[in-house]
Steps between C-alpha positions, in 0.01 A plus 500: 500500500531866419754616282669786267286388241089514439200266504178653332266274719657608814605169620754602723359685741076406484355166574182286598699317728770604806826536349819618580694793284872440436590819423891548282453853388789576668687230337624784288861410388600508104869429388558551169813304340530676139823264428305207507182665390325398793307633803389354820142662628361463829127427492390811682674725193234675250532428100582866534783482776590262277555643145669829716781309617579332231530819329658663781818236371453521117276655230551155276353223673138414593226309659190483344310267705338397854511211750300261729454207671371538873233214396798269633694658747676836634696636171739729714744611214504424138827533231378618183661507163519851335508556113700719294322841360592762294625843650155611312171391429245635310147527642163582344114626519224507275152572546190400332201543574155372324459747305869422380451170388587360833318215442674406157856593605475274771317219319838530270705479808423184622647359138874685505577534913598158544700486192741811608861477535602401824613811586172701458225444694133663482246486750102684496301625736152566463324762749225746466581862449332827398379549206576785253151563536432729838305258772600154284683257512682240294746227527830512455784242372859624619765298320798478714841382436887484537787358230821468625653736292519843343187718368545501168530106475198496672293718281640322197389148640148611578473671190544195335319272761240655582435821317102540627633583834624857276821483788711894490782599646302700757327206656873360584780553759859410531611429851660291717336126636412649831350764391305296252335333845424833617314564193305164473437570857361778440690706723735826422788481326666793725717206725516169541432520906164509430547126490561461885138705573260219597246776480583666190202321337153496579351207735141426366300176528455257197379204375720337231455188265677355176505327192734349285423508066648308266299605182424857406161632612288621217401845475103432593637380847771780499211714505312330774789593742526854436113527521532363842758760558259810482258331765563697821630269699801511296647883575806285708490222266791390276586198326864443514585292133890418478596313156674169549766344214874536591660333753198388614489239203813415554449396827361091524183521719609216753873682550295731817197538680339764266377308176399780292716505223502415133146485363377825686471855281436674858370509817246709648444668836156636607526761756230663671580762762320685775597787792428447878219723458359284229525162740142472536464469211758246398249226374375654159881593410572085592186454281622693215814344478357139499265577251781620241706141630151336398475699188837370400436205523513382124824684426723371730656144614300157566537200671646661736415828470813628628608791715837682651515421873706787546127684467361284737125435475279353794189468254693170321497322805646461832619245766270381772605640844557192695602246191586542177461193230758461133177522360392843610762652497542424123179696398721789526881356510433366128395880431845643629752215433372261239650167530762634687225541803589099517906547578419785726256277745802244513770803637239545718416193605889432591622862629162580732262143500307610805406864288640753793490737231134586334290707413198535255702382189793337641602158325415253757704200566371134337326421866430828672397493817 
């Protein structure tokens, strides 16, 4: 089932097996209700069609999340709640590199992120970059962040959480919510049409896998991942490291499908990427990227060692092609759902019990055929 939306393993339009594509990209219609603070999307509709027409209607409500659900059926339209947002935010960048205590600032990090106001949130990235030094290279921590709010509240509350991260007034900028998606989007601020480009970004290949961490990692392991981050296969590497806390606590792990909650500082993202020219060779930047899962392997969570299935990952299993067992599938389902992978095989048990609707990591039905 292809859709507006994305699936970093390809699933919708590559497998093993004949298939059949049901294609909704032109299932395109959004209504937005601001009244009732509502919206209804059709599935075919981008995150970015999205966010423009809500703000086509008002500059004070919101949607800051995603949708799924094709493992049981055709979603064709969903209605969406939107949340109230200031006429201005305030976003944020700082840099550090190694040679700027990178390493340190981030080790702190992991002990006040969680703990922010719920207005405030504070995400890093870790890349490699150029060095200062002509022909090196180093790696590079970019702390990333919004508060609902005003600039100089902002500055004030990092200055007293977190003053290692040294925060100015010329790492921040007042603007509006949709422009604040441009800018974590990395796109230009000049207008908000940029939105409706499906090609205004870049389309590379990549390999992605997660984690989820629950107690800080210590600075000798800190170091370990940035080392791996100056090994060449890194150059289109990033690991993606949003803090958790807020109304993710607040939120009972049983209430939806996605578990994650309380109990989590962050999750991370490994992302490896590559360019068409680069396909051949594909397998040592696949390598590289399992090695750093491998390498984090004491720092992040057990039993199961979790995962967000929204970066799907073929390496923690898959279904077979012809029949799929409870018991397989739960190698990875566990990984993505928790206990919740239990309710989820019931709904599907009941809504498609002869599993019309698979693929590699679909939740199969109690008895599938």
């Amino acid at each position: 089932i292809r859709s507006g939306g994305h699936d970093v393993e390809g699933l919708s339009y590559v497998s093993e097996v004949p298939f059949v594509i049901l294609d909704l990209l032109n299932f395109r219609a959004i209504k937005v209700d601001t009244k009732n603070e509502v919206a209804w999307v059709q599935s075919g509709a981008t995150l970015g069609e999205l966010y423009y027409a809500i703000a086509a209607k008002t500059n004070t409500l919101a949607f800051p999340a995603g949708g799924g659900g094709n493992t049981f059926g055709i979603v064709l339209a969903w209605k969406i709640k939107l949340v109230p947002v200031p006429a201005v935010v305030t976003v944020f960048t700082v840099n550090k590199n190694l040679e700027q205590n990178a390493t340190k600032i981030f080790h702190r990090w992991q002990y006040i992120a969680h703990k922010l106001p719920d207005d405030l949130f504070m995400n890093v990235w870790i890349t490699k970059v150029n060095s200062s030094q002509v022909g090196m290279k180093t790696v590079q921590a970019t702390f990333r962040g919004m508060l609902l709010g005003g600039v100089d509240e902002l500055i004030t509350l990092i200055q007293d959480k977190f003053p290692e991260l040294g925060l100015a007034e010329e790492n921040c900028n007042e603007m509006s919510w949709i422009e604040s998606v441009l800018y974590f989007g990395g796109l230009p601020l000049q207008s908000v049409d940029i939105l409706l480009d499906k090609n205004a970004l870049p389309t590379l290949s990549l390999k992605a896998k997660s984690d989820y961490v629950k107690e800080p990692i210590p600075e000798s392991g800190i170091e370990g991942l940035m080392s791996m981050f100056l090994e060449e296969e890194a150059d289109n590497a990033v690991a993606m490291i949003p803090a958790f806390g807020g109304k993710m606590d607040d939120i009972p792990e049983n209430e939806l499908p996605y578990p994650h909650r309380a109990g989590n500082l962050f999750e991370a993202t490994y992302i490896v990427q590559w360019t068409k020219e680069e396909n051949a060779e594909s397998r040592k930047y696949i390598s590289w990227n399992r090695r750093l899962y491998s390498y984090m392997t004491p720092y992040v969570s057990k039993s199961p060692r979790e995962a967000y299935v929204n970066y799907r990952d073929l390496d923690l299993g898959i279904n077979n092609n012809d029949y799929t067992s409870y018991e397989q599938a739960s190698i990875w389902g566990f990984k993505y759902f928790k206990n919740n992978f239990k309710r989820l095989v019931q709904v599907k048990t009941k809504v498609d019990p002869m599993n019309f609707f698979r693929n590699e990591q679909s939740i199969p039905p109690l008895l599938s055929p």
